[in-house]
N, C-alpha and C positions, 0 to 999 in steps of 0.2 A: 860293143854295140850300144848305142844311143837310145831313146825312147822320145819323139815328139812330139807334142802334143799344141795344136794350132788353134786362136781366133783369129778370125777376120772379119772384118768390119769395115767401115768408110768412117771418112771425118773431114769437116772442111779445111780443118787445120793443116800447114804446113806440117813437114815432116818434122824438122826443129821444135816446133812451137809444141806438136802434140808427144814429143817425147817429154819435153818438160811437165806437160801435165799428166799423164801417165806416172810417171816419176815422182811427183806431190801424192799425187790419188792414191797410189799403190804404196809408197811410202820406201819407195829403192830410188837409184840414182842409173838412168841409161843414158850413156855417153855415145856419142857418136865413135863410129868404128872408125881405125884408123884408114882403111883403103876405101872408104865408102862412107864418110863423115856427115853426105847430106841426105843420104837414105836407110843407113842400118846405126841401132843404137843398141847397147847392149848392158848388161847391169845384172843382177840378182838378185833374186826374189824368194825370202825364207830359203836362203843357201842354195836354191836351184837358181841355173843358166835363165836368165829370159834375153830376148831378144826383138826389137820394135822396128820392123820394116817394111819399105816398101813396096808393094808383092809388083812385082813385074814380069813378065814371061810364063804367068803358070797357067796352063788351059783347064780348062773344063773338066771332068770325068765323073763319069756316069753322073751321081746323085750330088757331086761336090762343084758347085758353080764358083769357081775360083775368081772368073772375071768378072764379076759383080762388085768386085771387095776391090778396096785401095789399100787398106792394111794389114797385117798380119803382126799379131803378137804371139812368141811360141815361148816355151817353155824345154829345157834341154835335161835330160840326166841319163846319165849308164844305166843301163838296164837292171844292174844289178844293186844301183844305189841306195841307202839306205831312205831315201826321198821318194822313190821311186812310189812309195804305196800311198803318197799324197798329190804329186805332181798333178792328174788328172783336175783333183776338188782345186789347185792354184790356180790353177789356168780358168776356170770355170769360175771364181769367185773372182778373179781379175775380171772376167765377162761382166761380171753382174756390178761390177763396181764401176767399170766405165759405162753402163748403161744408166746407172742410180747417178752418178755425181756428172760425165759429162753428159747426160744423154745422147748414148750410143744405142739407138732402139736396134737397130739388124747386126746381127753376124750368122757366122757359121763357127761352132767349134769342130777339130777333127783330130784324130788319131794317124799319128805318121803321115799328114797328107792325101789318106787310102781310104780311112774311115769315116762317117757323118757321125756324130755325138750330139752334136742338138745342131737345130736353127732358130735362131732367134727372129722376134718381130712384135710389133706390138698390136694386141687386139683389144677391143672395148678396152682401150687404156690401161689394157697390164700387161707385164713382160709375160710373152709367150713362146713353149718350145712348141714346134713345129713337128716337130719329130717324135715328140709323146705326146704331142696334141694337148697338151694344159697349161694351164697357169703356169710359173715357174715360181716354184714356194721353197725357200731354201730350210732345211737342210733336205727335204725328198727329191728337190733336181739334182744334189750330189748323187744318192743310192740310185738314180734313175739312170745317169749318164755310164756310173762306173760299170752298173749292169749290161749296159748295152753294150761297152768296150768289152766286157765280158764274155759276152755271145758273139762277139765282132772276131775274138780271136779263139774259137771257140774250147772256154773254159766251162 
């Protein structure tokens, strides 16, 4: 079994162009896939799976507004991986880094597709979660997020 873990976001950038900087920013390398070279690009990040694509076909549910978002960057590991007890804080500090260097002020992060972990946005000019209602002050939006996945899967 798997564990995935989702941003999405919007960007004016082509899908080409904004893997190449995702790619610089984050400091891994995502190549276009082979059956799907102009919208999925994939590469690793601190030895986990990531993956940079185009979201297309995913609806709505409940509290997760999928179609508001043109991107999705996930993050992939076996449940049972030894990665597994950081994957969360990557995908999350990837968030915060495509908001700081390109200015990506909204997304959504989620767990499996199923869950909301934060939503981002920007308020009196500072990154904001939505979903804990503050600031986003790193290292406490890390113990914030992983708590919520916590009670999400109820641990």
């Amino acid at each position: 079994m798997s564990i995935n873990i989702q941003y999405c976001f919007n960007s004016d950038l082509a899908p080409p162009a904004l893997a190449l900087q995702v790619s610089q920013r984050l400091g891994c390398s995502l190549t276009p896939a082979r059956g799907d070279p102009e919208t999925l690009f994939t590469g690793t990040l601190l030895g986990i799976e990531l993956k940079l694509w185009v979201m297309q076909g995913m609806a709505n549910d409940r509290d997760l507004n999928f179609e508001d978002y043109r991107y999705q960057l996930s993050n992939k590991t076996s449940a049972d991986s030894g990665l597994r007890p950081i994957q969360t804080e990557v995908i999350a500090c990837s968030a915060f880094v495509l908001y700081e260097i390109l200015g990506i002020h909204q997304g959504m992060l989620c767990y499996e597709v199923q869950t909301l972990l934060a939503r981002y946005d920007l308020r009196d000019g500072d990154w904001y979660d939505l979903v804990g209602d503050k600031v986003v002050v790193y290292p406490e939006h890390l113990v914030d997020i992983e708590a919520r996945l916590l009670r999400s899967l109820g641990a």
